[in-house]
N, C-alpha and C positions, 0 to 999 in steps of 0.2 A: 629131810634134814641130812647136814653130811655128818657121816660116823665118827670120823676123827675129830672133827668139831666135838661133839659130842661128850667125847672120851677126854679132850683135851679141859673142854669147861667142865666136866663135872669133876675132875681133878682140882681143878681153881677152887668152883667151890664147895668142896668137902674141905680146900686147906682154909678159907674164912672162916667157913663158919665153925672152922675148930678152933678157931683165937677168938669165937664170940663178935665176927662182926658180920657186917650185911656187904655186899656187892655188885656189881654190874660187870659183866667183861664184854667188850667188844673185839671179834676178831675178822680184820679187812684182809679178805684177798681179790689181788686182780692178774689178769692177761692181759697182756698189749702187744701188740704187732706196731711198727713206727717202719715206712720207709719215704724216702726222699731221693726227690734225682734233684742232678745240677748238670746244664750241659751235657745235655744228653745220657748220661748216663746215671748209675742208681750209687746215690753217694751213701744212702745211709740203708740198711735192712737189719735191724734189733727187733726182737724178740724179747719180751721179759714178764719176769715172775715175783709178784711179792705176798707175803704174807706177815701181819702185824697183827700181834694181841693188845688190846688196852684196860687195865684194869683199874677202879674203882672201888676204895674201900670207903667202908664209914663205920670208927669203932668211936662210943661214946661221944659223938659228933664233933669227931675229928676224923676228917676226911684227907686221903691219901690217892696217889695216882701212880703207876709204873704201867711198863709196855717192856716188851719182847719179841724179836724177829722170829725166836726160836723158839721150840714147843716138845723139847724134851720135857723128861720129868725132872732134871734140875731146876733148868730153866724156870719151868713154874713154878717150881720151890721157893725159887730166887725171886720171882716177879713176886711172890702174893710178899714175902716177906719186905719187899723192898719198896712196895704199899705201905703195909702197917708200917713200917717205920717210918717213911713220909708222915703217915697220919700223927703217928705219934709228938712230932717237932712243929705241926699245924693248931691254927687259932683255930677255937670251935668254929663249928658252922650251924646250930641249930638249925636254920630251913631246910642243908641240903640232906633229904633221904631216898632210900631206893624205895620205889613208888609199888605199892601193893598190887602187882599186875602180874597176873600169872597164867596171859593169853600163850596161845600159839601163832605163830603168823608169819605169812609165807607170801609172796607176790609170785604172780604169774608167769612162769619161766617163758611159755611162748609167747607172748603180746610182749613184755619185757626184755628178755634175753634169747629171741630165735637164734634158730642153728640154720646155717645155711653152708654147703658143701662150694666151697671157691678157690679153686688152685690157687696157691702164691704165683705161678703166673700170672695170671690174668690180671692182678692185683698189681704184680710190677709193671703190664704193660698198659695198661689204667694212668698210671704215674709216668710214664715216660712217651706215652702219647701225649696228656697234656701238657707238659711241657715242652716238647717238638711243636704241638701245634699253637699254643701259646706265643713262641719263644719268633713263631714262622710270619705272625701279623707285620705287618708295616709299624715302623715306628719303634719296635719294641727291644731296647738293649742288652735286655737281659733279664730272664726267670729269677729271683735270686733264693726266692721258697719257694716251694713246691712238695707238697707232701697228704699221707695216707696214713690214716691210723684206724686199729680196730681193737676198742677198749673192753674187757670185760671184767666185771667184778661182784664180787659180791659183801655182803654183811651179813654177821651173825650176833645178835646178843644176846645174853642169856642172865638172868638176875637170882641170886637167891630167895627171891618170891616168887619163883616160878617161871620170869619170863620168858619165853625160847622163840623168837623172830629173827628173820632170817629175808633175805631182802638179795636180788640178783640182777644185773641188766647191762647192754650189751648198747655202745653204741661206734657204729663205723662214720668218718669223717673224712674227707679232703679241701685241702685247701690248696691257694695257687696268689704267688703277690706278684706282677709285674712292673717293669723300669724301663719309662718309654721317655726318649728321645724326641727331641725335634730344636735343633740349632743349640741353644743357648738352651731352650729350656727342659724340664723336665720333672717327670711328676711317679710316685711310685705309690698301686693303690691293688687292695688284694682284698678277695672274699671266699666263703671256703659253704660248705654243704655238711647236714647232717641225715642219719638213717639210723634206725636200727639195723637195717642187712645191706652189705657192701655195695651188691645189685639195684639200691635204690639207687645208689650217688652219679648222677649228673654231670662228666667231664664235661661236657661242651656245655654245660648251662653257666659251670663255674667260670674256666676260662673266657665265653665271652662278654659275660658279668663285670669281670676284673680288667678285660682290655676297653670296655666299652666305660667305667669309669675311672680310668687314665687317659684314655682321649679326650674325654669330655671335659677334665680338669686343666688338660694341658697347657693352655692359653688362660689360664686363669688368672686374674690380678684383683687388688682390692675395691671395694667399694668404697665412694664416700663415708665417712662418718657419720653416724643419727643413729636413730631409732628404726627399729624393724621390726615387723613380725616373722617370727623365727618358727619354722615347722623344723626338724630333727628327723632325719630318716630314721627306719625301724632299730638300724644298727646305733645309733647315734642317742637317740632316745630312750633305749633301754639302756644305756653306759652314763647317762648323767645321772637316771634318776636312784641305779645303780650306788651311785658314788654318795647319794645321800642316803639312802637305804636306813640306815643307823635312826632315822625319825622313828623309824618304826619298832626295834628294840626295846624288850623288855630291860634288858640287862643295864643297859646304856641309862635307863630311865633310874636304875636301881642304885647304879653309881654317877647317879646327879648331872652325866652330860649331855642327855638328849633333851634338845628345846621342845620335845614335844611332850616331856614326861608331866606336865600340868593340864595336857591341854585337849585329854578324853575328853570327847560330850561336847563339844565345840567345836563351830568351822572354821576348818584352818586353809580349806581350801576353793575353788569357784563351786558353785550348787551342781553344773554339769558332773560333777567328777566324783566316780564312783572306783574302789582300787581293793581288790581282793589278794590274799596269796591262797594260791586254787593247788595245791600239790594232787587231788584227786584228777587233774586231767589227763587222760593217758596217751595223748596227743603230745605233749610234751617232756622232754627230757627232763624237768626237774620232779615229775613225778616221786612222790612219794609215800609210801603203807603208813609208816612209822615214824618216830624222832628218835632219837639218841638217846630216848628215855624209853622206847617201847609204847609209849605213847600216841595212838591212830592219830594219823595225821586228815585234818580235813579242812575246808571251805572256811577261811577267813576272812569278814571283812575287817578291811583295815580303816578306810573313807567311804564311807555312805551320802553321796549328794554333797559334797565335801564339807561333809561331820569327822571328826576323828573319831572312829568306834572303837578301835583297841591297839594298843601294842600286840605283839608276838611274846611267849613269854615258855622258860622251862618250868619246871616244878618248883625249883628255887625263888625264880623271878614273882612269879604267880602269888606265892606264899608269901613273898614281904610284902604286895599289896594286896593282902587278903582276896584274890581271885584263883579259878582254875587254871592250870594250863592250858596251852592254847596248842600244843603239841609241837615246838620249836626246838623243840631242844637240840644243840649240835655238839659232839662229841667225836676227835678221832682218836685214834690210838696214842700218842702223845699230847695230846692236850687234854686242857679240865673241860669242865661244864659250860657249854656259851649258848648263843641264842641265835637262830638263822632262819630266814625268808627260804622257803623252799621253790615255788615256782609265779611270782607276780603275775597279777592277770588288772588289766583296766579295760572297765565295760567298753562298749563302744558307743559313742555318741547319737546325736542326731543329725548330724551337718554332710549332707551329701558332697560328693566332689565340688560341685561349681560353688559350694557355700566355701567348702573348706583354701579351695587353690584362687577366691578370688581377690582380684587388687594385686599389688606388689607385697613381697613377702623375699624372705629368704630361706632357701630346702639346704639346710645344713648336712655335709655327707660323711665327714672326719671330722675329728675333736682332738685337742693333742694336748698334754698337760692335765690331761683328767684330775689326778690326784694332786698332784701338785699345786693345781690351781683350783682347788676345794677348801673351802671350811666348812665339812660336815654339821658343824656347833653352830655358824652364826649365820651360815648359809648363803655366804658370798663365795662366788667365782669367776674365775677366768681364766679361758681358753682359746688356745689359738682353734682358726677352723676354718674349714675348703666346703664349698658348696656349689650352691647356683642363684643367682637373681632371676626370680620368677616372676611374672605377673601375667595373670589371670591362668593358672597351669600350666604356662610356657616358660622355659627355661630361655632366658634372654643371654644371658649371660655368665660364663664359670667364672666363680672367685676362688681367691686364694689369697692367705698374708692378710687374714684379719682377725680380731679378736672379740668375742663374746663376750661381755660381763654382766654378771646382773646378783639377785640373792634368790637361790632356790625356791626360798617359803613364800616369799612374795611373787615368783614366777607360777607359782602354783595357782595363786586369788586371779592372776591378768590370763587367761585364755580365751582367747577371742572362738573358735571352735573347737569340738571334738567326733574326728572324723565318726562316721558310721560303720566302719570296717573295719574289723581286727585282722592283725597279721601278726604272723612268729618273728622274730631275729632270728639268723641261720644255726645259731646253737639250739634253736628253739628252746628257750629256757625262759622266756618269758612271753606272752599275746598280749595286743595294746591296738588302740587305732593309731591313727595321726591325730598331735595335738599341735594347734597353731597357738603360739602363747603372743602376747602381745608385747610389743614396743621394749625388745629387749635393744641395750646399746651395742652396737657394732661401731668399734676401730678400724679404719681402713690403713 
C-alpha cells in the first residue's frame, strides 16, 4: 500500500468519524505519456500527472460528496467538511450505506501494471515511422491522427469499516486514421492497438489494417433498399450494443427508465444467446478486483439462453429490490454513486464460418451517429454506415451512404447465427463472436 495514501486517508477518517459519521474515500492517480506526429514530425509530447480524492459521507442518512486535487491538511479539513455540509442540505437516502467490508485488496502489479525499461526514443520513432510509412502507400493524402499513449493508474479506497483496496494498471496504445484519395472520391478510416507493454504494439499490423480499410471502402456507394442480414464487425458490434448497455442497469431500473426493469426471469432475447459481464478475465482490459464499493467483483450472468437473469446493481440498487449486490458499483472522484458494466463477454455460438458468412448479408465496418440515433428506452435506431456486400464470405461489393434502422430489443429475438469464435475489439474491453442478426432495413 502507498504510505501517503495511507497518512492522507486515515486523516479523512479520523475527521468523519469525529462528526459521528461513516465514509468511503477514493483517491485516483494516474501517468500518461501522449505523443502525436503530423507530417513527419512529433507535433505533440505531454507528459502528465493527476491526483484526485473523492469523498463520501453518510451522517444520519444524509449522504454528502466533495473531492480535492490537493492533499494538505487544510485541504482535507476543507474536503470532509464540505461533505457534511452537502450532506446536511441532502434528502435522506435510507438504502445508501458504507457496506461492512473490512477486506484488504490489492491486484497484481505484474500481470496488471508491468514495468518495462523503453527510451522515449524509441517510442517517438515507433510514431514517426508509422506515419512516414503510412502516409508513403498509394493513394493516401494524409495521416491526419496519429498517436501513442502510455497510461498508468491507480485506485485506492478506504472505508471507515475497515476497507483498504487498492487497484493498479498500466495500459500502452497506438493508434493511426488515414485520408486516401482517388479522383473525386475519398474515404477516411483508422484503427489503433492495445498492450500492457509498449513492446507489444504492432506498427505495421496497425497501419496496414487502416490503409487496407480505406482502400476497400474507397469506391463504395449504396445498396439497394430492403431487408438484410446485417453481421457488425468486432468494432462495430461492441459500440451498438454498447449504446444500449443501460438494459442492463440496476439504477436505471430504480429510477423507472430501463424497459428491462420488469422483465428478470423472462426471454427477452433468441434461446442461442448467452451475455455475461466477466470483469475476472485477465486477458482483458476491463478487468477488475473490486467496485467502487470495495465490493469483489465477479462472473455475472446477465442473459442465459436468452432469459434475462439479472440487472448489474450497487448496494443502493440491490437494497431497493431487496437483492445483493452484484458488485457494480461505479464511483469517481467527483461523482455520487452509479451503476457500471465492467468487462461484457458473449458466449460463442455454434455456427461455424460456412453457417455464419452464408447467402448474402451485409459486414457492417463504421457506424456514425451512434448516440444520436439511439433511444436507449424504446430501443429504436438509426445509423448512418460503410460496409461490404457479402455473399457466401466474399466481399462483392463496398458500400457506403446508407442507413441502418431497426429496434435493439427486437434485434435481439431475430439472429439468424451466432459465430463459434470469440474475438476482442482492439481496446479489448469487451469478447463476442460474430452475430448475424436478421433482416435489419437498410436505406440506400
Amino acid at each position: 500500500m502507498d504510505a501517503s495514501n495511507e497518512v492522507i486517508a486515515q486523516q479523512v477518517l479520523d475527521l468523519v468519524k469525529a462528526a459521528n459519521a461513516s465514509c468511503d474515500l477514493i483517491i485516483d492517480e494516474g501517468k500518461s505519456l501522449s505523443l502525436k506526429a503530423r507530417d513527419g514530425d512529433l507535433e505533440e509530447y505531454k507528459v502528465s500527472s493527476s491526483m484526485a480524492l473523492g469523498l463520501r459521507v453518510i451522517k444520519d442518512e444524509h449522504v454528502g460528496t466533495a473531492y480535492s486535487e490537493a492533499v494538505d491538511s487544510a485541504a482535507l479539513q476543507s474536503v470532509v467538511e464540505q461533505a457534511l455540509s452537502n450532506a446536511s442540505f441532502a434528502k435522506p437516502e435510507p438504502l445508501e450505506k458504507i457496506l461492512p467490508n473490512a477486506a484488504t485488496l490489492a491486484t497484481d502489479d505484474a500481470v496488471l501494471c508491468p514495468h518495462e525499461e523503453t527510451p522515449i526514443e524509441d517510442k517517438i520513432k515507433f510514431i514517426l515511422a508509422m506515419e512516414k510509412d503510412l502516409a508513403a502507400m498509394a493513394k493516401v493524402k494524409s495521416v491526419p491522427y496519429n498517436g501513442v499513449q502510455d497510461v498508468s493508474g491507480q485506485r485506492h479506497i478506504y472505508t471507515s469499516a475497515g476497507l483498504n483496496a487498492v487497484s493498479r494498471s498500466r495500459i500502452c496504445s497506438a493508434y493511426t486514421y488515414a485520408l486516401v484519395e482517388q479522383g473525386d472520391l475519398n474515404v477516411m478510416q483508422g484503427t489503433g492497438q492495445a498492450a500492457r507493454l509498449f513492446t507489444a504494439l504492432e506498427g505495421n499490423t496497425i497501419i496496414n489494417q487502416t490503409y487496407d480499410d480505406c482502400i476497400g471502402l474507397l469506391e463504395g456507394k449504396p445498396v439497394p433498399s430492403k431487408r438484410y442480414d446485417v453481421i457488425f464487425d468486432q468494432e462495430c458490434q461492441v459500440d451498438v450494443i454498447s449504446v444500449f448497455a443501460m438494459m442492463f442497469s440496476g439504477k436505471s431500473a430504480k429510477d423507472g427508465v430501463n424497459p428491462m426493469r420488469d422483465k428478470v426471469g423472462s426471454i427477452i432475447a433468441d434461446t442461442r444467446l448467452t451475455i455475461y459481464d466477466q470483469p475476472e478475465n485477465l486477458s482483458g482490459f476491463g478487468y477488475t478486483l473490486f467496485d467502487a464499493e470495495g465490493t469483489a467483483a465477479k462472473k455475472t450472468a446477465l442473459v442465459t439462453d436468452g432469459l434475462l437473469q439479472s440487472l448489474v446493481h450497487n448496494s443502493v440498487t440491490a437494497a431497493h429490490f431487496d437483492i445483493s449486490t452484484t458488485g457494480h458499483a461505479s464511483r469517481g472522484p467527483k461523482s455520487t454513486l452509479g451503476v457500471a458494466l465492467h468487462q461484457m463477454e458473449i458466449a460463442a455460438g455454434t455456427d461455424p464460418s460456412n453457417t455464419l458468412y452464408q447467402g448474402e448479408y451485409l459486414l457492417l465496418t463504421d457506424l456514425t451517429g451512434l448516440h444520436s440515433g439511439a433511444n436507449p428506452i424504446s430501443g429504436n435506431f438509426s445509423f448512418g454506415a460503410s460496409g461490404f456486400l457479402c455473399k457466401g464470405g466474399e466481399q462483392i461489393q463496398p458500400v457506403r451512404g446508407i442507413t441502418v434502422a431497426g429496434n435493439f430489443y427486437e434485434m435481439l429475438k431475430e439472429i439468424a447465427c451466432i459465430g463459434d469464435k470469440q474475438t476482442w475489439n482492439w481496446q479489448r474491453t469487451a469478447l463476442m463472436p460474430s452475430i448475424r442478426f436478421s433482416d435489419l432495413a437498410i436505406s440506400g
